[in-house]
Each structure stands twice: as structure tokens, then as C-alpha cells.
Backbone as CSV, one residue per row, in Angstrom:
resi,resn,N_x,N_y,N_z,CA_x,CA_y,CA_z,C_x,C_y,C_z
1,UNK,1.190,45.662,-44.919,0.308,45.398,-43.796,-0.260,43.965,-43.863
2,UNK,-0.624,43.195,-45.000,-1.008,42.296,-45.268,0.452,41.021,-44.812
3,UNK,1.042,41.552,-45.138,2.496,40.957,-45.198,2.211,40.129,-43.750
4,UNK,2.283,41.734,-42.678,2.711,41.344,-41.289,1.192,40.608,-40.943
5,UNK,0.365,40.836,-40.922,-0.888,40.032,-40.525,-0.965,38.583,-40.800
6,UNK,-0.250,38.579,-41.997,0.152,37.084,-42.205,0.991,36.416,-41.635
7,UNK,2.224,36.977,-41.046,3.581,36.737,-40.291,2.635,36.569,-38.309
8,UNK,1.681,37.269,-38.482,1.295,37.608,-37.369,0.412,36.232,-36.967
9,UNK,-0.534,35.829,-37.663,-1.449,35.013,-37.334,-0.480,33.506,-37.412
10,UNK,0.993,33.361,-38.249,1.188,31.838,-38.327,1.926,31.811,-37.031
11,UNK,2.489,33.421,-36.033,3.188,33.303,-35.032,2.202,32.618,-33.874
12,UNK,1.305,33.311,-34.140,-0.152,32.713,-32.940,-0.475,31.583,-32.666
13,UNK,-0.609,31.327,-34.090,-0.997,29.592,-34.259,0.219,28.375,-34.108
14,UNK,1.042,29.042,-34.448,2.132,28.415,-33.749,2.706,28.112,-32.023
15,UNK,2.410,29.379,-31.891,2.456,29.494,-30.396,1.417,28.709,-29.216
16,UNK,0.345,28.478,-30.131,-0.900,27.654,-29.441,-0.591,26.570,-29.649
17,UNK,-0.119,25.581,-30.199,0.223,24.643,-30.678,1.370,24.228,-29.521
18,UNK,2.633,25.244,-29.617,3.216,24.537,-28.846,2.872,24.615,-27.404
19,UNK,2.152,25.528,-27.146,1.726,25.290,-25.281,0.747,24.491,-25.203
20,UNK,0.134,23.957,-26.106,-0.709,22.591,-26.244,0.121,21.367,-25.660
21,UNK,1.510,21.487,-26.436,2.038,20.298,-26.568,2.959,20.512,-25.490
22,UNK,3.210,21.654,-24.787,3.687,21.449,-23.105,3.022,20.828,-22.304
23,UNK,1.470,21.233,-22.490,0.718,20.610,-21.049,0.272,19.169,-21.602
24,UNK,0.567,18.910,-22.551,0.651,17.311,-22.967,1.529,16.870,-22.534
25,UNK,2.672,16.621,-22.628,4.184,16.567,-21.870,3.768,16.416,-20.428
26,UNK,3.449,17.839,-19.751,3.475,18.075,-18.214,2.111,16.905,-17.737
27,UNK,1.445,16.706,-18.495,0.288,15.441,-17.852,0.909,14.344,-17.984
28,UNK,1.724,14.022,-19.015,2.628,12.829,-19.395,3.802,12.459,-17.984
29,UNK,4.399,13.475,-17.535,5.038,13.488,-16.347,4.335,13.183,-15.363
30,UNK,3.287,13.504,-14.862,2.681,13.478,-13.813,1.762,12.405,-13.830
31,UNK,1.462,11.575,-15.228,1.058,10.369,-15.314,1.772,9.399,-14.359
32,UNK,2.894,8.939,-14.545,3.460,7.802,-14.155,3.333,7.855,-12.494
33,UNK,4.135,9.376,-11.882,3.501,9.352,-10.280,2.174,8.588,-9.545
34,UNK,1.342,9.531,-10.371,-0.391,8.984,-10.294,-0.535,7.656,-10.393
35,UNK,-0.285,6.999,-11.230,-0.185,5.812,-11.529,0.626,4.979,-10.499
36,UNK,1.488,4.865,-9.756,2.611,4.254,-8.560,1.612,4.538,-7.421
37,UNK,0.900,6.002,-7.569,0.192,6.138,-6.214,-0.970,5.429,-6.036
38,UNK,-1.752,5.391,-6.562,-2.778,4.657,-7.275,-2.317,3.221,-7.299
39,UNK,-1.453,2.206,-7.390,-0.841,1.283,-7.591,-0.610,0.856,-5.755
40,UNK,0.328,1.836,-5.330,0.564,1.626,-3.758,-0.632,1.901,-2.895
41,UNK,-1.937,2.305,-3.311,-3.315,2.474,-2.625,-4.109,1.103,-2.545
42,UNK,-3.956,0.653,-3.938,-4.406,-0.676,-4.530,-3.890,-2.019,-3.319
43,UNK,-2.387,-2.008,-3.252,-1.807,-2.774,-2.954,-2.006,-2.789,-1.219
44,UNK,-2.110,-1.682,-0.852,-2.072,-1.024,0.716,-3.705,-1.606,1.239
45,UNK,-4.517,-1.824,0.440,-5.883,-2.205,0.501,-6.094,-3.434,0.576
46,UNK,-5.275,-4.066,-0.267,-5.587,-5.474,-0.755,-4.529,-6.302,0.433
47,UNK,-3.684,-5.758,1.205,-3.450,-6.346,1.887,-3.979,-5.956,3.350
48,UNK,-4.604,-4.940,3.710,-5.698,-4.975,4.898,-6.616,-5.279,4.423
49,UNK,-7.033,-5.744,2.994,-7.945,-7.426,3.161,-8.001,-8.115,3.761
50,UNK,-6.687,-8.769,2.916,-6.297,-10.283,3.553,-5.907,-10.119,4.957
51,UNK,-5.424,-9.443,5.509,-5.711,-9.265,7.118,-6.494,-9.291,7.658
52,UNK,-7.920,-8.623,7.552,-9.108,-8.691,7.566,-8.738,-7.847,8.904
53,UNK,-8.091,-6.630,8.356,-7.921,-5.752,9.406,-7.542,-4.074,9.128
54,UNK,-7.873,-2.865,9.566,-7.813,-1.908,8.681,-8.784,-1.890,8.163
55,UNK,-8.942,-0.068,7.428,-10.248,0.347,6.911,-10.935,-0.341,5.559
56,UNK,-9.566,-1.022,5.045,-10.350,-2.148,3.677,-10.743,-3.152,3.928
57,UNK,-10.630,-3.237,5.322,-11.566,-4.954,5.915,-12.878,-4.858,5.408
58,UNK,-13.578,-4.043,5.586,-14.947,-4.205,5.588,-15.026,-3.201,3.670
59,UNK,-16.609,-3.777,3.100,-16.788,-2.734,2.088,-17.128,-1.617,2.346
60,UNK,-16.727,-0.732,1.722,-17.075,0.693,1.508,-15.834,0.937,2.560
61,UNK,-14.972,0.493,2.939,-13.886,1.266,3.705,-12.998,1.849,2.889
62,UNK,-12.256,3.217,3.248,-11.774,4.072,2.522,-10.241,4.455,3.103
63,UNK,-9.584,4.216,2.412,-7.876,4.625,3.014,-7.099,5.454,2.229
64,UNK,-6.363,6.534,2.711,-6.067,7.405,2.008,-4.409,7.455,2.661
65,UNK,-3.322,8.089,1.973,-2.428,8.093,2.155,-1.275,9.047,1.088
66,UNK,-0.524,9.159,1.138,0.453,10.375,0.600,1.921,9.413,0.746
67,UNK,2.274,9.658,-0.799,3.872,9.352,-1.114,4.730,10.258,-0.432
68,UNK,6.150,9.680,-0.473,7.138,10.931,-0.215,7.143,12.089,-1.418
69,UNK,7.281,11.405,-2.787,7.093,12.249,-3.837,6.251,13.137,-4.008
70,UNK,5.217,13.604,-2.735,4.317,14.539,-2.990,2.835,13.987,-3.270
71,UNK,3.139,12.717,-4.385,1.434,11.819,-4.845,0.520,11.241,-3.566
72,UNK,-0.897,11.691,-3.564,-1.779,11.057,-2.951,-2.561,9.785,-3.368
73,UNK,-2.682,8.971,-2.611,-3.731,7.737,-3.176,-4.630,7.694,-1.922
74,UNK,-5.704,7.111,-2.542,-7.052,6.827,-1.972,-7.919,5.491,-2.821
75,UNK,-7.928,4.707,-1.623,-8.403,3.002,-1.950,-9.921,3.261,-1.179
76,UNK,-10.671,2.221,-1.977,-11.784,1.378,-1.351,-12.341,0.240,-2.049
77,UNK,-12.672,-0.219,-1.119,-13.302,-1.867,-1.065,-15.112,-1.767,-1.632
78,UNK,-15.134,-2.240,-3.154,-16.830,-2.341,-3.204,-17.434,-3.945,-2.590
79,UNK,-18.597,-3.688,-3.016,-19.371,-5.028,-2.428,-19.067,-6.030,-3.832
80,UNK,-18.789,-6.069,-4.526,-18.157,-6.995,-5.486,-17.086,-7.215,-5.239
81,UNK,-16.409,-7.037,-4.565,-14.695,-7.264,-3.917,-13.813,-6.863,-5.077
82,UNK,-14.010,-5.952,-5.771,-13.303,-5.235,-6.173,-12.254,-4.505,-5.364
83,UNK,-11.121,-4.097,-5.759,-10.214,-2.200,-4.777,-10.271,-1.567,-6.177
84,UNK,-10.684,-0.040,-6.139,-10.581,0.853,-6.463,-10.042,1.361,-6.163
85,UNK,-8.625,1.795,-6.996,-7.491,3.431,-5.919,-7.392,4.191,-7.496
86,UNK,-7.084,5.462,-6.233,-6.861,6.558,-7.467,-6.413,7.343,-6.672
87,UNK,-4.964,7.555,-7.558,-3.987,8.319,-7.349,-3.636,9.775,-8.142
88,UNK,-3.034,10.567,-7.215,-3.384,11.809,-7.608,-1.779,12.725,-7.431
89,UNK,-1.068,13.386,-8.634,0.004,14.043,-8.929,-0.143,15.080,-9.671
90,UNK,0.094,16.029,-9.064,-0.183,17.415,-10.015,-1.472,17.627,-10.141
91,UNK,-1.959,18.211,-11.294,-3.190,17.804,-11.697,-4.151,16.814,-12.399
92,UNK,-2.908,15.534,-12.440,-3.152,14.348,-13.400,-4.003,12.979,-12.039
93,UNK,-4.682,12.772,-12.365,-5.433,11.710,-11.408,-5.495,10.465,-12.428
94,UNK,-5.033,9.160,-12.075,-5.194,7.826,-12.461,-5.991,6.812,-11.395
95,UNK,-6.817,6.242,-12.015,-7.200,4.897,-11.591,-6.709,3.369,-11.789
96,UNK,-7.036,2.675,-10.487,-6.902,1.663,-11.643,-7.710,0.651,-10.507
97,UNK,-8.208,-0.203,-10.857,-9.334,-1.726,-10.112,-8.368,-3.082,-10.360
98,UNK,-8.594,-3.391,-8.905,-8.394,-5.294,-8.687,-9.102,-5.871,-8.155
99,UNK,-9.578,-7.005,-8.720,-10.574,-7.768,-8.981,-9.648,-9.253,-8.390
100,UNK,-10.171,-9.926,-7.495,-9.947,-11.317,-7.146,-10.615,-12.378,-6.263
């Protein structure tokens, strides 16, 4: 009985371990999307800047938009002229700021 309790608990702990290291993986995948979307929000902003036309003309304007791949991004303009976008795949969300 001791035997199997022992066989029993390294199966468990094993088993936790590796579905740990799936949804590490599965955020790892869904990183890079997030990241492109987030990237194409950034970029989608910063040029209805320089247009000085579109919802990132002004600060605090907010633009939102959807990849073919499924990823969402969402930009805005602070009063430091910063863009803030953050992009969103699966359940993995990335940021990222440009400053110029």
C-alpha cells in the first residue's frame, strides 16, 4: 500500500508539472500574435498622427481594430505624445509604447 501511494503521488506531481508547462508553451504561442497586434495598433496610430487625422489625431483618442488572424489591437494617444497599443490573442495580451 505504501508502495502504490508512493507510485501515486510522483504520478500527480508529475502530471502538474507537465500541464504547467503546456500553458507555458500555449502563452508562448499566443505571445508573438499579441505582440504583431499590438505592433500594427502602434503603427496604425502613429500614422493618423502624422496625418493629423483619425481618432489618434487628438490625445486620449482611441482606435481599435482586429487582424485576419483572429488578434485584436487597441491604440491611444497620451498627452506626453506617447502611443500605447495592446494587443490581444487568446488569452495572452502584450503591450508595447512609442515615444517621439
Amino acid at each position: 500500500m505504501f508502495v502504490m501511494n508512493v507510485i501515486l503521488l510522483i504520478a500527480l506531481t508529475t502530471a502538474t508539472i507537465i500541464m504547467y508547462e503546456v500553458k507555458m508553451v500555449d502563452d508562448l504561442v499566443n505571445s508573438i500574435p499579441a505582440f504583431y497586434a499590438a505592433d500594427a495598433g502602434a503603427e496604425k496610430c502613429l500614422y493618423q498622427s502624422r496625418l493629423e487625422s483619425g481618432e489618434c489625431a487628438t490625445v486620449g483618442g482611441v482606435i481599435t481594430g482586429a487582424l485576419t488572424n483572429g488578434a485584436q489591437f487597441s491604440a491611444t494617444r497620451a498627452a506626453s505624445g506617447k502611443i500605447i497599443s495592446w494587443g490581444i490573442y487568446g488569452n495572452t495580451k502584450r503591450q508595447m509604447e512609442l515615444t517621439w
